[in-house]
C-alpha positions as CSV (number, residue, x, y, z in Angstrom):
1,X,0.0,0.0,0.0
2,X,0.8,3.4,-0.9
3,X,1.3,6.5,1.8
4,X,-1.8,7.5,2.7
5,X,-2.4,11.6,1.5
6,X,-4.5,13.5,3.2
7,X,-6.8,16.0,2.9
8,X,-7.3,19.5,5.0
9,X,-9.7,21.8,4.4
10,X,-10.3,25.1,6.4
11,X,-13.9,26.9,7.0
12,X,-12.0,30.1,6.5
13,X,-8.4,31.8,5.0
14,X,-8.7,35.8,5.8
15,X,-9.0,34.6,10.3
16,X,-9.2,37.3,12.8
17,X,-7.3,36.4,16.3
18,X,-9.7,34.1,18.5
19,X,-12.1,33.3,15.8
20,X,-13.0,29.9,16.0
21,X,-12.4,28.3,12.7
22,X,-13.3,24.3,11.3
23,X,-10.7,22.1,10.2
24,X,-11.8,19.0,8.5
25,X,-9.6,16.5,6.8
26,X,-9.8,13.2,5.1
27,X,-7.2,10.5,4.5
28,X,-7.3,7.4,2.7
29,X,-6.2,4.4,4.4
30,X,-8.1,0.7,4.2
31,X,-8.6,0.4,8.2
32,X,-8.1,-3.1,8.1
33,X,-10.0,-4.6,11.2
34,X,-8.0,-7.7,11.9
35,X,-11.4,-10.0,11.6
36,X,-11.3,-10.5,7.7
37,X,-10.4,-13.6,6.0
38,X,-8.2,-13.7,2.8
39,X,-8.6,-16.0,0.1
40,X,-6.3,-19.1,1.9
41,X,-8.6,-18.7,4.9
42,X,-5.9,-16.7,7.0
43,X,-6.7,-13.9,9.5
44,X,-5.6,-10.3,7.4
45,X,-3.7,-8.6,10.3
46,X,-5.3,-5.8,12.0
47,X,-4.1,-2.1,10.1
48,X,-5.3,1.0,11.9
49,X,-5.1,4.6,12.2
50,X,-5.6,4.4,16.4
51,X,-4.3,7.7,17.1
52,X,-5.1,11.3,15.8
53,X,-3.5,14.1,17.1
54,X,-3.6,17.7,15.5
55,X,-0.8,20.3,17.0
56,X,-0.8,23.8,16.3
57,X,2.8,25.3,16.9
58,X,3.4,22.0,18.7
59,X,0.7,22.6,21.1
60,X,-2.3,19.5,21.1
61,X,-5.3,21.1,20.2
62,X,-7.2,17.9,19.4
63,X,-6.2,14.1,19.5
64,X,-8.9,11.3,19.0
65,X,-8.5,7.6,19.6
66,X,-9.8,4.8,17.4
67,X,-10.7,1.6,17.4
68,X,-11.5,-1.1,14.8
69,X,-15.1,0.2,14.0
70,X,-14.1,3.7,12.2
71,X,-14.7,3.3,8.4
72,X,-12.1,3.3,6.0
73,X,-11.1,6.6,5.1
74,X,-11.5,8.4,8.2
75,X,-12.7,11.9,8.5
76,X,-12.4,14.2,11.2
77,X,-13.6,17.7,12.1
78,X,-12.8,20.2,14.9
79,X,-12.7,23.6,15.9
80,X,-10.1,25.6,16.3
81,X,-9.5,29.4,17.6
82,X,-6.0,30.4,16.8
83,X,-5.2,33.6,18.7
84,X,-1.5,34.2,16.2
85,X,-0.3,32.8,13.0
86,X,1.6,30.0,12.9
87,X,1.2,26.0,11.4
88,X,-1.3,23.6,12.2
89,X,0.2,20.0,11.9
90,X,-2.1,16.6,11.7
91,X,-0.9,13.5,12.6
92,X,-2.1,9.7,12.3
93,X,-0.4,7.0,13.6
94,X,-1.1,3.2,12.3
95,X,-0.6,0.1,13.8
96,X,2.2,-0.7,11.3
97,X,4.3,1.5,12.8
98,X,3.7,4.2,10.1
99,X,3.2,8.1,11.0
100,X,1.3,10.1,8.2
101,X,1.6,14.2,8.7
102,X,0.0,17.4,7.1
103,X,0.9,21.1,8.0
104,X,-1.5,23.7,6.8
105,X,0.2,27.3,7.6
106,X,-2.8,29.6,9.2
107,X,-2.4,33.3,8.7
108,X,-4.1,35.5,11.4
109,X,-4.9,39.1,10.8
């Protein structure tokens, strides 16, 4: 399988300090559960995203866990209120061991 690329999307671009603001994002990744066959009969090992964590200027803003029942393809959304510019980094982590990141830069007036 590929790297996963995600997706971030902002509810605004021109943000005045403190304005609460939405982030959503998307990433494709199979979430593979750990419960489904393959073709031999042999358990498909479990493959994740169980940790989300969004940082702006390496503060935690949000973080979610996850268990096996999120779809494939997760998508989140959250709020955020940033009261200066500076970058807004999202983070999954998979069971494989493998760390996906984004940064979006936010500009505040």
């Amino acid at each position: 399988m590929s790297t996963p690329r995600p997706r971030i999307r902002l509810s605004a671009t021109d943000i005045s300090a403190g304005e609460v603001i939405d982030v959503r994002t998307l990433i494709s990744h199979t979430m593979e559960t750990g419960n489904r066959r393959d073709g031999d009969g042999n358990l498909v090992p479990r493959n994740i995203i169980h940790t989300f964590r969004a940082e702006y200027d390496g503060e935690v803003v949000f973080e979610a866990a996850m268990e096996p029942a999120i779809s494939a393809n997760p998508y989140m959304q959250f709020n955020v209120a940033p009261r200066r510019s500076g970058t807004l980094r999202l983070i999954w982590l998979t069971d494989d061991g493998l760390e996906i990141t984004a940064e979006e830069a936010i500009t505040v007036s």
